[in-house]
C-alpha positions as CSV (number, residue, x, y, z in Angstrom):
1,X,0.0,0.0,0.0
2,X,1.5,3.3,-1.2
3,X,-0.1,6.9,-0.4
4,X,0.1,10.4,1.3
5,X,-1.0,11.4,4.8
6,X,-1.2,15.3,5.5
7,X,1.5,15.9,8.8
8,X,2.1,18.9,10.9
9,X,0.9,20.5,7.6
10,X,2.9,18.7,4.7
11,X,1.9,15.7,2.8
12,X,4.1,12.7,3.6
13,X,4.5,9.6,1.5
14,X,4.5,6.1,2.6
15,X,4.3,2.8,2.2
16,X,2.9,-0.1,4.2
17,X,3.6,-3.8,3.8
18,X,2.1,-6.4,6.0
19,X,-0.5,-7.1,8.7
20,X,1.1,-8.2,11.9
21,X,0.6,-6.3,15.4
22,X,4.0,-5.5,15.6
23,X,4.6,-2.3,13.9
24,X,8.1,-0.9,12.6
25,X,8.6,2.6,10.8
26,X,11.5,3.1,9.1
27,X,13.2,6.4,8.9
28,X,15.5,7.2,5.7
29,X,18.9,8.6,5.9
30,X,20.4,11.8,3.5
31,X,18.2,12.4,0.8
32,X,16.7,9.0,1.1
33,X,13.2,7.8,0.5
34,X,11.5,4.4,1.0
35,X,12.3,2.7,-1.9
36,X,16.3,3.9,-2.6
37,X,16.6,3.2,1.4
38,X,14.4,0.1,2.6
39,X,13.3,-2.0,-0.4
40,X,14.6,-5.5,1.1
41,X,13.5,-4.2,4.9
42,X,10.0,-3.5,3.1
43,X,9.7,-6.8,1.2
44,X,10.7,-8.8,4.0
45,X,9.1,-7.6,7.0
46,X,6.3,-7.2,4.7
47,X,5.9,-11.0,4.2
48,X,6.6,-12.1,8.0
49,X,4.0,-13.2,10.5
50,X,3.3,-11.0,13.3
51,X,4.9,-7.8,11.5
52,X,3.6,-4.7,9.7
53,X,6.5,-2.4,8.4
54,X,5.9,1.3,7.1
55,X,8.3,3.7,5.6
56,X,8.1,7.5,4.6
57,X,9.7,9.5,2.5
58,X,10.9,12.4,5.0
59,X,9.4,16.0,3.6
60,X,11.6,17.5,1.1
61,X,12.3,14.0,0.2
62,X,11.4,12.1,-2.6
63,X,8.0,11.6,-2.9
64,X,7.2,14.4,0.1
65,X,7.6,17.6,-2.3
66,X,6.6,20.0,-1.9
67,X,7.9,21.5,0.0
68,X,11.7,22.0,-0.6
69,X,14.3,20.6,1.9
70,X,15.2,22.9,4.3
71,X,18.3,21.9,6.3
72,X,18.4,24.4,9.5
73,X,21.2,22.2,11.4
74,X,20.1,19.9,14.0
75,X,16.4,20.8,13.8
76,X,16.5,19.2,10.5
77,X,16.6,16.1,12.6
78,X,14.5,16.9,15.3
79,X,11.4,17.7,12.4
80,X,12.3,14.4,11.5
81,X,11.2,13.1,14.2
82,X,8.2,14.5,15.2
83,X,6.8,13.9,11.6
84,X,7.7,10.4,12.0
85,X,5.6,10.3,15.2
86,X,2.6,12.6,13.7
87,X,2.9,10.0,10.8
88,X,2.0,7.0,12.9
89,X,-0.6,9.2,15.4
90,X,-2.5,10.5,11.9
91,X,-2.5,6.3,11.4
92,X,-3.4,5.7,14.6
93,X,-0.7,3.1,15.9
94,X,0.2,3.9,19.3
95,X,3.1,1.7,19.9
96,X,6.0,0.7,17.2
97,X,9.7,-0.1,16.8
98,X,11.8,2.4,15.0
99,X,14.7,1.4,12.3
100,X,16.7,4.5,11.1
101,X,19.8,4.6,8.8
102,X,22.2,7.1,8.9
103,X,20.1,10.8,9.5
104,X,17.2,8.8,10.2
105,X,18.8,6.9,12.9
106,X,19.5,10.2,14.6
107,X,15.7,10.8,14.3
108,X,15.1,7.7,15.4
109,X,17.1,8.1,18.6
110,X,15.4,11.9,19.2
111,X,11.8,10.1,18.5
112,X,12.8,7.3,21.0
113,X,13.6,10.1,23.5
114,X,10.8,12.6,22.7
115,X,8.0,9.7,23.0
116,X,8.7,6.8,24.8
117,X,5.3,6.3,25.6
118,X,5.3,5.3,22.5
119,X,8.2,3.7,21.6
120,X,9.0,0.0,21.5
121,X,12.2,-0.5,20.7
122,X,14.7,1.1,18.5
123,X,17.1,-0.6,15.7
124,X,19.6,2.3,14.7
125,X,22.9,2.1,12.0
126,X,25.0,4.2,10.3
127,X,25.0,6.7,13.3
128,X,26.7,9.6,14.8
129,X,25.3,11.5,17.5
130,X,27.7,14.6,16.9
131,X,29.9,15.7,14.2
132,X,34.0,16.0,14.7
133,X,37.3,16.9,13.0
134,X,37.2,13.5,11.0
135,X,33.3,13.6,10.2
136,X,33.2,17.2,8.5
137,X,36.7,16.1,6.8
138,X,34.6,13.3,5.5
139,X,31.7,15.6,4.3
140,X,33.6,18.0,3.1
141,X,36.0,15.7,0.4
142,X,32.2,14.5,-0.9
143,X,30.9,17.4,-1.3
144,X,30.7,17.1,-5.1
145,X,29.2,14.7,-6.6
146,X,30.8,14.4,-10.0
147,X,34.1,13.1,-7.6
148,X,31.7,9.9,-6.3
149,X,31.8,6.9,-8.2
150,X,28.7,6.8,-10.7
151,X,27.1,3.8,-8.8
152,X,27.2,6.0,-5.6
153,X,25.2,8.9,-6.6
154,X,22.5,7.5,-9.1
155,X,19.9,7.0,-6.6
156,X,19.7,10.5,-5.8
157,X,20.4,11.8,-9.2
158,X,17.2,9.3,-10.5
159,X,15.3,10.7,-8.0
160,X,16.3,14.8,-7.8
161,X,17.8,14.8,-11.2
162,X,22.0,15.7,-11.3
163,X,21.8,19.5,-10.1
164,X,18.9,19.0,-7.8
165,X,21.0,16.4,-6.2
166,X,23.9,18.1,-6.4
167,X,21.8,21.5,-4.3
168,X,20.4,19.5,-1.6
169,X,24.0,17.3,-1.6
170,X,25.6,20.1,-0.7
171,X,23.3,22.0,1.1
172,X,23.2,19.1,3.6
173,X,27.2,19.1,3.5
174,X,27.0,22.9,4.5
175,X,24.5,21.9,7.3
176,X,26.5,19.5,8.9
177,X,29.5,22.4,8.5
178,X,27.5,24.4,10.5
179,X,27.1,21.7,13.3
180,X,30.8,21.3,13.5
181,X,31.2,24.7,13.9
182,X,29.1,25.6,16.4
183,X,29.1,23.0,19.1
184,X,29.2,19.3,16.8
185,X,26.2,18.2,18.4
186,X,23.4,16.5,16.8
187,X,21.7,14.2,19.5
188,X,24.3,13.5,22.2
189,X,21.8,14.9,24.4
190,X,19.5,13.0,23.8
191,X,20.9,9.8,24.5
192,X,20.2,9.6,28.3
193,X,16.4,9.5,27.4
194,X,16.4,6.2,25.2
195,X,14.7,4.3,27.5
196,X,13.7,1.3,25.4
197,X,15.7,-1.5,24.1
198,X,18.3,-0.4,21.7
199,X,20.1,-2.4,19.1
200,X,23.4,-0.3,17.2
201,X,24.5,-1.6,14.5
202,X,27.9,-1.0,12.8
203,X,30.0,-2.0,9.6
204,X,33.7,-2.0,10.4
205,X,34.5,-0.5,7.4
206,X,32.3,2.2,7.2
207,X,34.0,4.9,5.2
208,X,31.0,7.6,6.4
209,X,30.9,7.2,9.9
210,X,34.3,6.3,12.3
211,X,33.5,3.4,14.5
212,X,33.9,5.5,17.7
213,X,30.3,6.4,17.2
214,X,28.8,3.4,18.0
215,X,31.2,3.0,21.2
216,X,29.6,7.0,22.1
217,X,26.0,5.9,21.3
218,X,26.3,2.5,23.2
219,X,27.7,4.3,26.3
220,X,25.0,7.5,26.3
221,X,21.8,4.4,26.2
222,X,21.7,2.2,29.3
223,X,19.2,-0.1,27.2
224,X,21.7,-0.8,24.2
225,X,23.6,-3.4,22.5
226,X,26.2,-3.4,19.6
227,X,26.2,-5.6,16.6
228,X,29.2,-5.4,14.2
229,X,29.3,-6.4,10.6
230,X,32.8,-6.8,10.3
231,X,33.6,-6.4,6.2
232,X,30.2,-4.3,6.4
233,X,30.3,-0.5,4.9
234,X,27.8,2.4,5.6
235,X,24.8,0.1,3.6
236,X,24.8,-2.8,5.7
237,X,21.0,-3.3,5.2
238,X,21.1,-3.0,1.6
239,X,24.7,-5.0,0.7
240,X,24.0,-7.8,2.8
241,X,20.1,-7.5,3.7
242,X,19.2,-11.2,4.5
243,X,21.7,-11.1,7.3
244,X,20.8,-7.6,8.7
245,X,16.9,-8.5,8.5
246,X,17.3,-11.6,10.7
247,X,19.4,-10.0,13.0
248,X,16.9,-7.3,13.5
249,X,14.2,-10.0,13.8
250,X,15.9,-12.0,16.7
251,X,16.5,-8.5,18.2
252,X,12.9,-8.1,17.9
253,X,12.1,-11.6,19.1
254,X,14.2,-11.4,21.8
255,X,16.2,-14.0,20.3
256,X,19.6,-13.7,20.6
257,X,20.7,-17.6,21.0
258,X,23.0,-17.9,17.7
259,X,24.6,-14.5,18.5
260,X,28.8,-14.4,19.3
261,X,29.6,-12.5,21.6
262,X,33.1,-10.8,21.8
263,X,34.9,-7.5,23.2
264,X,35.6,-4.9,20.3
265,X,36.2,-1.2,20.1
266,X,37.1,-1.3,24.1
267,X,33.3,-2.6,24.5
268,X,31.7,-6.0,24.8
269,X,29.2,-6.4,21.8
270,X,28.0,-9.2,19.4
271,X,29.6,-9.8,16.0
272,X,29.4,-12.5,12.9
């Protein structure tokens, strides 16, 4: 099911798979929307027992324009957020899990703290609750597009077309500048309010986001454990999505039987 629900006065997109009592909402990361982002989270939640998954394209995203993107430093995230949770209120689910990737798993983690009367649990990658010296280095060598490898950037040149991609690109690059500059943080202070259970997830090898973020995260949410994908990158969900999805489902379940558990990164966490 595929359609547009009026929130905190913009029309969001979604898309809902699945009948199950247990609902997850699934936040996109930069520029992202529900296809480019969750496609095999989407189809396979979709077809499981005892779930029902819904995604959204975030406004200024995708399938949620008008309006335009504005990016006005961490409030971006925080608007995020509370039209994620006016999403599921104007559908009338009460309780859910949230998965966010990257951006949205920063709006995941404010949601989690903004409303946990009504949040479940929370499945969060590709995270970094503040930006530092080696994240704006990052963001600022990527800047432009035409430098990415072709593969990279044709999601979000299909979707916005190469300038418009290239404009809210690097308007989100100058964003995050502006983080950096003034005090780096994005949701650091947030943390101490994730009540619920809380799974991280991290690939190794993840040229976006240095691994000390997870460490950070873990450490600011009593309620949190760390999976690693070892050879994983910044798209663990999408590069190796049967693996991720039954991870997330035994997380879910409350099934962590077949998990190894080992110290990494100066904490204890679980790993393949």
């Amino acid at each position: 099911m595929a359609a547009n629900k009026e929130v905190n006065g913009v029309e969001l997109y979604y898309e809902s798979r699945g009948f199950g009592n247990h609902v997850l909402l699934c936040i996109p990361g930069a520029l992202g929307t529900t296809r480019s982002d969750f496609a095999p989270q989407l189809d396979y939640f979709g077809s499981r027992e005892g779930f029902k998954i819904i995604a959204f394209d975030p406004r200024g995203y995708g399938n949620s324009r008008p309006p335009e993107r504005l990016f006005s430093e961490r409030r971006s995230f925080i608007e995020d957020a509370r039209d994620a949770k006016g999403l599921m209120d104007a559908l009338g689910i009460a309780k859910f899990t949230v998965l966010g990737w990257s951006d949205g798993a920063m709006a995941a983690l404010i949601l989690s703290a903004m409303y946990p009367e009504s949040t479940e649990s929370v499945v969060a990658w590709g995270a970094n609750a503040y930006v530092g010296d080696e994240d704006v280095k990052v963001y600022r060598d990527k800047k432009d597009l035409s430098l990415w490898p072709p593969d990279h950037c044709a999601p979000m040149e299909k979707e916005y077309g190469k300038e418009g991609a290239q404009k809210l690109w690097g308007a989100w690059v100058e964003m995050m500048e502006q983080i950096y500059q003034n005090d780096g943080n994005i949701c650091k202070d947030y943390l101490n309010d994730v009540k619920c259970p809380t799974l991280l997830l991290q690939g190794l090898k993840d040229p976006w986001i240095p691994n000390q973020h997870v460490v950070d995260i873990h450490k600011g949410i009593t309620n949190s454990i760390v999976y690693c994908f070892p050879e994983g990158d910044h798209e663990i969900h999408l590069k190796d999505a049967y693996k991720f999805n039954m991870i997330a489902e035994d997380f879910l379940k409350g099934n962590k039987a077949n998990w190894k558990s080992t110290e990494l990164l100066g904490i204890q966490l679980y790993s393949s």
